[in-house]
ZAVORO-177235 format. One line per field, with one value per residue: residue number from 1; residue in three letters; y, x, z of N, C-alpha, C in turn. Coordinates in steps of 0.2 Angstrom, whole numbers, plus 5000, padded with zeros to 4 digits. Layout:
N
seq	c(NUM	...) .
type	c(Ala	...) .
ny	c(Y	...) .
nx	c(X	...) .
nz	c(Z	...) .
cay	c(Y	...) .
cax	c(X	...) .
caz	c(Z	...) .
cy	c(Y	...) .
cx	c(X	...) .
cz	c(Z	...) .
This chain:
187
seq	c(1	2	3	4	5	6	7	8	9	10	11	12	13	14	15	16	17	18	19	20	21	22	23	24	25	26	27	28	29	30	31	32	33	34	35	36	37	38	39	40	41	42	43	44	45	46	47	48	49	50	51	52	53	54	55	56	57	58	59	60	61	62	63	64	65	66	67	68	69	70	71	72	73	74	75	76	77	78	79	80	81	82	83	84	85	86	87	88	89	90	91	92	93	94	95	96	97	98	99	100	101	102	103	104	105	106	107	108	109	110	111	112	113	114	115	116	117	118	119	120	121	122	123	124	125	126	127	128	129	130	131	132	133	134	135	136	137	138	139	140	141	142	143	144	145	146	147	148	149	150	151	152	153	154	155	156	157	158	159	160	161	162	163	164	165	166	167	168	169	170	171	172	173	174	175	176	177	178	179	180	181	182	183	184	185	186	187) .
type	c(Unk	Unk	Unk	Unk	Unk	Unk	Unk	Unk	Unk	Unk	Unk	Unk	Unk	Unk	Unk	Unk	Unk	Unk	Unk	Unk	Unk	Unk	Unk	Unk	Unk	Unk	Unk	Unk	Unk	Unk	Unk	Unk	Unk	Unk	Unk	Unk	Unk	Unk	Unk	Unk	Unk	Unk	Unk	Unk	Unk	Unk	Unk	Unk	Unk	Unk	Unk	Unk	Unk	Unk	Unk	Unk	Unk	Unk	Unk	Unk	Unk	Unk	Unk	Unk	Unk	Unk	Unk	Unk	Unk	Unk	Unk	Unk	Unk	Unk	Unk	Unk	Unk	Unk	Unk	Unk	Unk	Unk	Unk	Unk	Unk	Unk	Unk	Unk	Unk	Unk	Unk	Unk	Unk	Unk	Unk	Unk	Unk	Unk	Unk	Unk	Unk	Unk	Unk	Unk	Unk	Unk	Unk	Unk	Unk	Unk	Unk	Unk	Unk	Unk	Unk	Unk	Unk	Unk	Unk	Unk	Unk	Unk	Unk	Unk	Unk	Unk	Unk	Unk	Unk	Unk	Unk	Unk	Unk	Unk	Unk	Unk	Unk	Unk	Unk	Unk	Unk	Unk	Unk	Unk	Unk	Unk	Unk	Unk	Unk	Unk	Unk	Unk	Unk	Unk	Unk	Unk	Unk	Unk	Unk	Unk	Unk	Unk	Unk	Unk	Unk	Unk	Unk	Unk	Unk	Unk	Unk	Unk	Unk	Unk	Unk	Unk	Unk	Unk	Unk	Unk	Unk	Unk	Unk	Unk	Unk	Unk	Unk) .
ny	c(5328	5323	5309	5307	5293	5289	5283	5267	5264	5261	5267	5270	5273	5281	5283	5280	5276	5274	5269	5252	5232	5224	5236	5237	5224	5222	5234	5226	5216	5220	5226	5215	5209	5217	5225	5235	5252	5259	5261	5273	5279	5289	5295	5305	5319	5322	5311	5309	5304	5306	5315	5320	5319	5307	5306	5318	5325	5327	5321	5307	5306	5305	5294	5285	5289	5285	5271	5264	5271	5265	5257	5259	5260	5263	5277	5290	5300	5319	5326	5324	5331	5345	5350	5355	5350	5340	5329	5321	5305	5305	5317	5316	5306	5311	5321	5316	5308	5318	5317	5303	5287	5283	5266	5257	5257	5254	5245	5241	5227	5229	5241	5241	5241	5255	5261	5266	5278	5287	5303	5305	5291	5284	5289	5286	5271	5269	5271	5266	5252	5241	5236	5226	5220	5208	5207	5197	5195	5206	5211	5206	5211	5212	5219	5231	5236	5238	5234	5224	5218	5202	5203	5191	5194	5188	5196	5200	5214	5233	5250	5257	5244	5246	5258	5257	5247	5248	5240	5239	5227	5229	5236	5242	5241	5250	5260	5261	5267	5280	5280	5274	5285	5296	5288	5290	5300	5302	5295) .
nx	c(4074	4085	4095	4110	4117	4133	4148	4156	4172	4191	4205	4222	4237	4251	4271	4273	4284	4294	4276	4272	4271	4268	4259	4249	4244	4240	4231	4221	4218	4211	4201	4192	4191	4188	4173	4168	4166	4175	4190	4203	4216	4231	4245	4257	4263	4275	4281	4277	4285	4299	4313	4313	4307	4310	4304	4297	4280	4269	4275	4274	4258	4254	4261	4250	4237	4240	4241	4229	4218	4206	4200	4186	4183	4194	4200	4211	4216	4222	4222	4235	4244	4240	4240	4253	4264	4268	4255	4247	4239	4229	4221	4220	4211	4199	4196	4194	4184	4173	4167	4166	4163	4174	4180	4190	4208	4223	4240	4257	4264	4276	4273	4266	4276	4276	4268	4260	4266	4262	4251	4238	4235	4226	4213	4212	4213	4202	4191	4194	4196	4210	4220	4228	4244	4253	4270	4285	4298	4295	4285	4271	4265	4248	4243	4240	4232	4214	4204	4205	4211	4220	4229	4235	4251	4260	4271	4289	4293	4298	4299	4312	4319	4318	4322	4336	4340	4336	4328	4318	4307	4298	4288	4274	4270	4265	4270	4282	4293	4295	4296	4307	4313	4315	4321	4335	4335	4343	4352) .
nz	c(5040	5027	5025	5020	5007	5012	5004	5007	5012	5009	5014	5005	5009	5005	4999	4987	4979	4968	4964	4963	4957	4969	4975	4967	4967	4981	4980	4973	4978	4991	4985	4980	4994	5004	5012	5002	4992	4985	4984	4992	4985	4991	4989	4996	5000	5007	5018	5033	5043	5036	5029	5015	4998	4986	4972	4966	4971	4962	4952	4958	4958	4947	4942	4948	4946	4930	4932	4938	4933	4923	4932	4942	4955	4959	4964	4966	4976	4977	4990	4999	4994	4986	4999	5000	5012	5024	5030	5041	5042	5051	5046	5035	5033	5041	5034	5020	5028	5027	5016	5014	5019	5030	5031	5032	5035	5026	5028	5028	5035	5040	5045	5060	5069	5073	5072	5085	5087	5076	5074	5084	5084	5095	5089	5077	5079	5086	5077	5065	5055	5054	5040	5036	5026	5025	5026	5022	5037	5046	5061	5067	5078	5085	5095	5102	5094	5089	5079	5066	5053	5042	5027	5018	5008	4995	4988	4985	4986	4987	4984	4987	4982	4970	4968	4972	4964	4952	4943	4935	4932	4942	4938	4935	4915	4910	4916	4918	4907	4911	4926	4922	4915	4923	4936	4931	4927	4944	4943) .
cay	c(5328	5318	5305	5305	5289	5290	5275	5263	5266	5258	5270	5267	5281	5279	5289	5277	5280	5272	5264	5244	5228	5224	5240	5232	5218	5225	5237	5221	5211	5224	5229	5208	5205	5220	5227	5242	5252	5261	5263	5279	5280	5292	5296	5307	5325	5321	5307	5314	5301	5306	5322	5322	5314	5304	5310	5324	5322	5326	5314	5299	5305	5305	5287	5280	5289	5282	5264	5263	5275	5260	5256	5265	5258	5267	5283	5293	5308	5324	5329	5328	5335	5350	5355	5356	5351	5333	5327	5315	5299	5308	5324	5314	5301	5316	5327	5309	5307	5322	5314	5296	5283	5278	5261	5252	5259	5247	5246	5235	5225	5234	5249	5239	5242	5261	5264	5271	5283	5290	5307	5304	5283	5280	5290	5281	5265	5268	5272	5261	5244	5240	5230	5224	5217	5205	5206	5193	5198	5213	5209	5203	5211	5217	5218	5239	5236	5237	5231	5220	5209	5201	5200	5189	5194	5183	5197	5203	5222	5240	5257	5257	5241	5249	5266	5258	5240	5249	5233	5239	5223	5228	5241	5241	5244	5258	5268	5259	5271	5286	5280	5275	5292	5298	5286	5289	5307	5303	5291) .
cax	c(4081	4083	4102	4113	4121	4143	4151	4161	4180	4195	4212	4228	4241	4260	4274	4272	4288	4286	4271	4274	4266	4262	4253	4242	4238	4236	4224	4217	4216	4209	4196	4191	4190	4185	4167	4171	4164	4179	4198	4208	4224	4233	4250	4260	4266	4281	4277	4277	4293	4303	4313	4313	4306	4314	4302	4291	4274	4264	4277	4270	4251	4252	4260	4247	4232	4238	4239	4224	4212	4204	4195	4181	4183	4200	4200	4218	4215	4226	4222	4238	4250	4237	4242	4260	4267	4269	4250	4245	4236	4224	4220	4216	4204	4196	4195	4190	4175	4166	4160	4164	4163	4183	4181	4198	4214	4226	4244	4259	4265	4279	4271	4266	4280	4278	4260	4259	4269	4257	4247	4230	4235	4221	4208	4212	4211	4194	4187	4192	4200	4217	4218	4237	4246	4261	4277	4289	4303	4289	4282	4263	4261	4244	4241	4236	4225	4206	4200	4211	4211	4227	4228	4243	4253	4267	4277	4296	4294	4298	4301	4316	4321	4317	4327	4341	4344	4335	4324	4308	4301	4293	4283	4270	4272	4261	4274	4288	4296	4292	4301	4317	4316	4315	4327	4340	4337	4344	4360) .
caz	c(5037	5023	5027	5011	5008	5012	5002	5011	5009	5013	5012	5005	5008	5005	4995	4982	4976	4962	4961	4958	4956	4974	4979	4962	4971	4985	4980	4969	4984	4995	4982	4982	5002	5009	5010	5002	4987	4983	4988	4989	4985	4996	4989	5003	4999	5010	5024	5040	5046	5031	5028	5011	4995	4982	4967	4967	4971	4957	4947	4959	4960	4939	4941	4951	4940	4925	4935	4939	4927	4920	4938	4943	4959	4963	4968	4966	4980	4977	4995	5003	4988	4985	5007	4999	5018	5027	5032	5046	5042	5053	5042	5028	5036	5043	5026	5016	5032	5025	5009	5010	5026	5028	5038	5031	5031	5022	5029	5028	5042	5043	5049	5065	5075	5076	5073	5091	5088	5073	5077	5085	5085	5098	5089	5071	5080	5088	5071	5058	5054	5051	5034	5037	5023	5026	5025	5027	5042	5051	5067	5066	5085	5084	5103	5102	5088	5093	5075	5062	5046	5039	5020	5017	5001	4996	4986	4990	4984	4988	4980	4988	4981	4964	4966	4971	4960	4944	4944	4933	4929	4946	4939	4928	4908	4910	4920	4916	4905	4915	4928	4919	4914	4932	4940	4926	4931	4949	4942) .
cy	c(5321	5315	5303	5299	5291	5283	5273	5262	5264	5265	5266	5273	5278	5285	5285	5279	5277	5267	5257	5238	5226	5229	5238	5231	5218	5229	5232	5217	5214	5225	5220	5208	5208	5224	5233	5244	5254	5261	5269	5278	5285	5293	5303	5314	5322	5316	5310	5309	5301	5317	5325	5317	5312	5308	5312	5323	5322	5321	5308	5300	5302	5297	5283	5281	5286	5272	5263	5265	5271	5257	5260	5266	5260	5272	5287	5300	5312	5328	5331	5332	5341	5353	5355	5355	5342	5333	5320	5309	5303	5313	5319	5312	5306	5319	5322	5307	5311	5320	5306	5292	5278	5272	5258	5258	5253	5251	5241	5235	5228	5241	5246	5242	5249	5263	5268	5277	5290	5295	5305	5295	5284	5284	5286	5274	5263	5269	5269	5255	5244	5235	5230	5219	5214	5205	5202	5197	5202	5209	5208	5205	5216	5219	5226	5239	5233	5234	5230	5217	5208	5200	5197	5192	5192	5189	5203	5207	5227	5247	5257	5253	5245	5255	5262	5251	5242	5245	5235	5233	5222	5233	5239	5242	5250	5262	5268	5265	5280	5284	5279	5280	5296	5296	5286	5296	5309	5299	5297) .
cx	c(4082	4093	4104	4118	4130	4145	4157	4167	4186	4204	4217	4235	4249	4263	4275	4277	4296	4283	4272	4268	4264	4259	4248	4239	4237	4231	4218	4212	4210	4201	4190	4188	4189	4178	4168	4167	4168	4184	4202	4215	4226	4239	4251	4262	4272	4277	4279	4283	4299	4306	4313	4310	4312	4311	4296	4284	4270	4265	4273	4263	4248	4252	4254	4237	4233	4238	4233	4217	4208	4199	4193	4180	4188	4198	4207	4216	4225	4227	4227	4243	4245	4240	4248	4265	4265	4261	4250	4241	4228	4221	4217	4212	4198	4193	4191	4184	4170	4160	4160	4166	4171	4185	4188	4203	4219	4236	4249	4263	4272	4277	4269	4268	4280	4271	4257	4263	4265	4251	4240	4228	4228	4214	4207	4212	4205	4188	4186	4194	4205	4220	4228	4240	4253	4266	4280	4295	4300	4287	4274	4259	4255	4241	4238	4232	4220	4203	4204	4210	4218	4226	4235	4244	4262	4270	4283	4298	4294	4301	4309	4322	4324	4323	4334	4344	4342	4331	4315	4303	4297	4288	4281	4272	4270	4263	4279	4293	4297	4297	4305	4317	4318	4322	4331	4344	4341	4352	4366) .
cz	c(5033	5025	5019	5014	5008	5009	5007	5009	5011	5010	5012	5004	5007	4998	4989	4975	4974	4965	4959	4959	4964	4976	4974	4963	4978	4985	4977	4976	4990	4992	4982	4988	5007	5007	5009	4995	4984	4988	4986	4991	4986	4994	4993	4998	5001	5016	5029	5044	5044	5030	5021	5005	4989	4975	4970	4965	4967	4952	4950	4958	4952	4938	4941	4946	4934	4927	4935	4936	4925	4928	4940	4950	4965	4963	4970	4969	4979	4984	4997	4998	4987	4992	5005	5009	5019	5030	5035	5044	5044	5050	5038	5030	5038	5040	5024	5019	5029	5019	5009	5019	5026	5033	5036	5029	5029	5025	5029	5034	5042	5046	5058	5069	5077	5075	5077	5090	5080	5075	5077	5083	5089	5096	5081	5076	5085	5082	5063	5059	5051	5044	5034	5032	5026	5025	5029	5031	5045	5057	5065	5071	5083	5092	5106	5098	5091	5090	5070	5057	5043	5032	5019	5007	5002	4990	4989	4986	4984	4985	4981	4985	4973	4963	4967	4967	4953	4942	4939	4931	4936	4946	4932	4921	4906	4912	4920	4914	4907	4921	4930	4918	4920	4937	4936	4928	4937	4946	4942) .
């Protein structure tokens, strides 16, 4: 039996909604300092702690392909926006095992504090690494993680920031105008 090689992958799931310049350099960073060949970006149909989204999923999945189209290295999965239904962390990981070896997932320290409460927690954290990005004001407790790396990132950014101060010089020029059109749609 001949062993086909699985590339080594690090996931990056979120509603990415929109897309800005730290998940950038988080995926920059990520793409840098972890042993990986590729990184999938995992936007969220609906995230499994949310009852609703802000903009519709196809809208963010286009964002984040035309972000990144130019790296060969990224990887924009439509997995869970094709199940049209909220998917677990776990589902993906599990899907994305069949063809490619998913050792890193990428999460920000905010997620910390509820990570146990995440479907199938103690079987995601016997089978990969947690690649933890920093946020200032989050906790750092990593004391139920079994396998950890910190990447600090010094910046003060989130989707939500975006949706509600209007604030686009935190999104790329690529998708900029697409977004205003979008959140102008919601004013």
């Amino acid at each position: 039996m001949v062993k086909t090689h699985k590339a080594s992958v690090a996931m990056f799931g979120g509603s990415f909604d929109p897309p800005h310049k730290a998940h950038q350099q988080i995926v920059n960073l990520a793409l840098e300092k972890l042993d990986i060949e590729y990184l999938i970006m995992m936007p969220t149909y609906l995230n499994p702690f949310k009852d609703s989204w802000y903009t519709p999923p196809q809208i963010r999945y286009n964002w984040c392909k035309t972000l990144f189209k130019d790296n060969a290295k990224v990887i924009i999965s439509d997995y869970e926006i094709k199940e049209q239904k909220s998917v677990t962390t776990y589902q993906s990981i599990t899907h994305l095992n069949q063809k490619y070896d998913i050792r890193y997932l990428i999460i920000g320290s905010d997620n910390l504090a509820s990570l146990h409460k995440w479907h199938n927690f103690e079987w995601l954290n016997k089978h990969i690494t947690w690649v933890i990005f920093t946020r200032k004001g989050y906790s750092h407790d990593t004391t139920k993680l079994l396998s950890y790396k910190f990447i600090d990132i010094d910046i003060k950014i989130s989707s939500t920031h975006i949706r509600e101060s209007f604030d686009l010089n935190l999104v790329d020029d690529k998708i900029k105008q697409s977004v205003q059109q979008h959140l102008k749609g919601h004013k």
